[in-house]
C-alpha positions in Angstrom: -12.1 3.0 4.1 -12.8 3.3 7.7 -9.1 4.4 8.8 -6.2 6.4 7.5 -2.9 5.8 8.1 -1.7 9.0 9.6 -3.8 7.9 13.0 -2.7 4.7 13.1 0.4 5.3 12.6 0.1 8.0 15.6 -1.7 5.2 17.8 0.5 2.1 16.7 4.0 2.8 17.6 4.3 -0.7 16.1 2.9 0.1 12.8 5.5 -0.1 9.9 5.6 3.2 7.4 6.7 2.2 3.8 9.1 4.8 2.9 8.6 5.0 -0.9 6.7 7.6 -2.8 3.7 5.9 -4.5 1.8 7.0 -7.4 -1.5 5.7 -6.4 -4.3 4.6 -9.4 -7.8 3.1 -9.8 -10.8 4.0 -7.9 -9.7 3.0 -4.6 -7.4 5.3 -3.3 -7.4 3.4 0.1 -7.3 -0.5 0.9 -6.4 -3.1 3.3 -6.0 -6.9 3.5 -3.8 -9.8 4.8 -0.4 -9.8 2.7 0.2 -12.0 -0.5 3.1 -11.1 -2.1 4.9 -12.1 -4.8 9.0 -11.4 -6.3 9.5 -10.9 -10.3 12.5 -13.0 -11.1 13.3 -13.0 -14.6 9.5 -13.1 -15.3 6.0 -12.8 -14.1 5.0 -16.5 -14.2 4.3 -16.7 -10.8 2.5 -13.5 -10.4 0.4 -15.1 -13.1 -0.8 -17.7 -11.2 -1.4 -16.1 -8.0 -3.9 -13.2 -10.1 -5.9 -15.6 -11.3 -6.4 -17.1 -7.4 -9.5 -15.8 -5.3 -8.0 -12.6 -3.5 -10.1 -12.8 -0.6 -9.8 -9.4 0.3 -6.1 -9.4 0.6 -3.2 -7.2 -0.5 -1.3 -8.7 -3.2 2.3 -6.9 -2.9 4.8 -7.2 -6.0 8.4 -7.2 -5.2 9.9 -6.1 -8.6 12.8 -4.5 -6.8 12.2 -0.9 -7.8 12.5 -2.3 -11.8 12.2 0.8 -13.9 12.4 -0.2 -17.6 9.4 -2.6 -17.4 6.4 -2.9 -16.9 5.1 -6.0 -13.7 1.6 -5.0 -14.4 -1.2 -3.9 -16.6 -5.0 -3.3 -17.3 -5.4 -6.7 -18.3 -4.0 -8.2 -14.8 -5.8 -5.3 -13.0 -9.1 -6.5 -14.5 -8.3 -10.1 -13.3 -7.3 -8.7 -9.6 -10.8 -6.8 -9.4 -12.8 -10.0 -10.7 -11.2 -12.1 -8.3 -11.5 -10.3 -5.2 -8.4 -8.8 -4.2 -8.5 -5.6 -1.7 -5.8 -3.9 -3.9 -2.1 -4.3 -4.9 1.4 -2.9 -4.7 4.0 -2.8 -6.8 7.7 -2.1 -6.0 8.1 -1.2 -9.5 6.4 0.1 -12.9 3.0 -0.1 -13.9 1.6 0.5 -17.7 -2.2 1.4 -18.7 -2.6 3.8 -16.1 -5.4 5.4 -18.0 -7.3 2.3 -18.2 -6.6 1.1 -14.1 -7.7 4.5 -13.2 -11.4 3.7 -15.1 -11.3 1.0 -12.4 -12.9 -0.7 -9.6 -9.5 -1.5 -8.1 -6.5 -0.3 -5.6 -3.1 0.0 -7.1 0.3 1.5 -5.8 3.3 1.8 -8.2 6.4 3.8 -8.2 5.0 5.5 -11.6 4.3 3.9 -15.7 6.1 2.9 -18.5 4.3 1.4 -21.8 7.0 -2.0 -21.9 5.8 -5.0 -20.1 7.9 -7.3 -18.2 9.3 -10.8 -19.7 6.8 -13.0 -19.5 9.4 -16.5 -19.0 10.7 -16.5 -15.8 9.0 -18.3 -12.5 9.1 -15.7 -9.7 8.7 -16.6 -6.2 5.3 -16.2 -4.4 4.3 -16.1 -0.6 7.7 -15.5 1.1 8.4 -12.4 3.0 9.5 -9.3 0.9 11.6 -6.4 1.7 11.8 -2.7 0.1 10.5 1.1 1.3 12.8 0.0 4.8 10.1 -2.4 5.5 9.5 -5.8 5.7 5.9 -7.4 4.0 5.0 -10.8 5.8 2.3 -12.9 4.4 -0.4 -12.6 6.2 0.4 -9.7 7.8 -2.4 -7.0 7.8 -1.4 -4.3 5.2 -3.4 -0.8 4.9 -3.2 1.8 2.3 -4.6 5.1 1.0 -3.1 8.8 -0.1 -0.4 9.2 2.7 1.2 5.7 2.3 1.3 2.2 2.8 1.7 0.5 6.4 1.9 -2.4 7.7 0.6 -3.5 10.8 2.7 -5.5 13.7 1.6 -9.7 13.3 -1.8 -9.9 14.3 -3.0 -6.8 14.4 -5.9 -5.3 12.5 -7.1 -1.8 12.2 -10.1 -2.3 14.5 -8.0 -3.7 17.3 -6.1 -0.1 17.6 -7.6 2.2 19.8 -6.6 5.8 17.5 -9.5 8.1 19.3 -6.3 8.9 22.3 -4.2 9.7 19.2 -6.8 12.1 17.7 -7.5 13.7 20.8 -3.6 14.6 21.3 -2.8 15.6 17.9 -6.3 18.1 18.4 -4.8 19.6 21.8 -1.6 19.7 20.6 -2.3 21.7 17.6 -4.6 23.8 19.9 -1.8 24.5 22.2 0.1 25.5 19.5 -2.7 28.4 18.3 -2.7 29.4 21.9 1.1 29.8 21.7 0.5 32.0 18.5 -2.1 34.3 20.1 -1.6 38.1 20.9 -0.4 38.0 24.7 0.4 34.5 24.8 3.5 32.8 26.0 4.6 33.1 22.2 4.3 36.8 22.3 6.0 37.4 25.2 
């Protein structure tokens, strides 16, 4: 992936910072993609349908409401998301076959596993705007991930349109400033 969050998120004041701690599995530590998302409601019926849908190099984000004694989803839906061309996925919930996800070709983010799967009755909702981590996921919206977090990006934004080179650039002189202040003689040793 081309950019991290930490320098968009210094070059976007816009830019939305998830504030849960993610566990982060499969191969692709880092993603990004328009938003999909999808609430667990009793069930994962809807979720169901929306896997088996061509991805399209989206995001598909599961609202399970920080659910912790079930499991929203697995190796065999992972394997469906990766076939069918989805950027990645998170989940504001549980996970299970961790082990397996890890072995693949895929982007996850889950608060952490547990081996019981979710009910498999209930209809869910799918596409409507979803909120958790103090953030708001619109569909559509442009979503990026890696190791420091998930973001979201203001409406109509993508990565490339955010100029991050000024925000390097000051985070470099800053931290140079700060070794100068550190130095024997400098205005730190005074």
């Amino acid at each position: 992936m081309r950019f991290k969050t930490t320098d968009l998120c210094d070059a976007c004041d816009g830019a939305q910072v998830c504030e849960l701690r993610f566990v982060g599995f499969g191969r692709k530590r880092g993603f990004a993609g328009g938003i999909r998302t999808a609430r667990y409601t009793d069930g994962i019926s809807a979720l169901r349908v929306l896997i088996n849908q061509a991805g399209n190099g989206q995001v598909l984000v599961i609202d399970g409401g920080a659910l912790e004694w079930r499991a929203l989803f697995g190796d065999v839906m992972a394997g469906l998301v990766a076939r069918n061309g989805w950027a990645g996925v998170i989940v504001n919930g549980m996970i299970r076959d961790g082990a397996e996800i890890d072995q693949m070709d895929i982007g996850v983010k889950a608060l952490g596993t547990i081996p019981r799967r979710a009910d498999i009755g209930g209809r869910g909702e799918i596409d409507l705007p979803v909120h958790f981590g103090g953030i708001t996921f619109t569909p559509g919206a442009r979503l990026v991930a890696d190791e420091d977090g998930v973001i979201v990006l203001p409406q109509g934004l993508m990565e490339s349109n955010i100029v991050i080179a000024d925000a390097i650039a000051a985070t470099a002189a800053y931290v140079a400033g700060s070794r100068d202040c550190a130095s024997p003689g400098g205005p730190a040793a005074m």
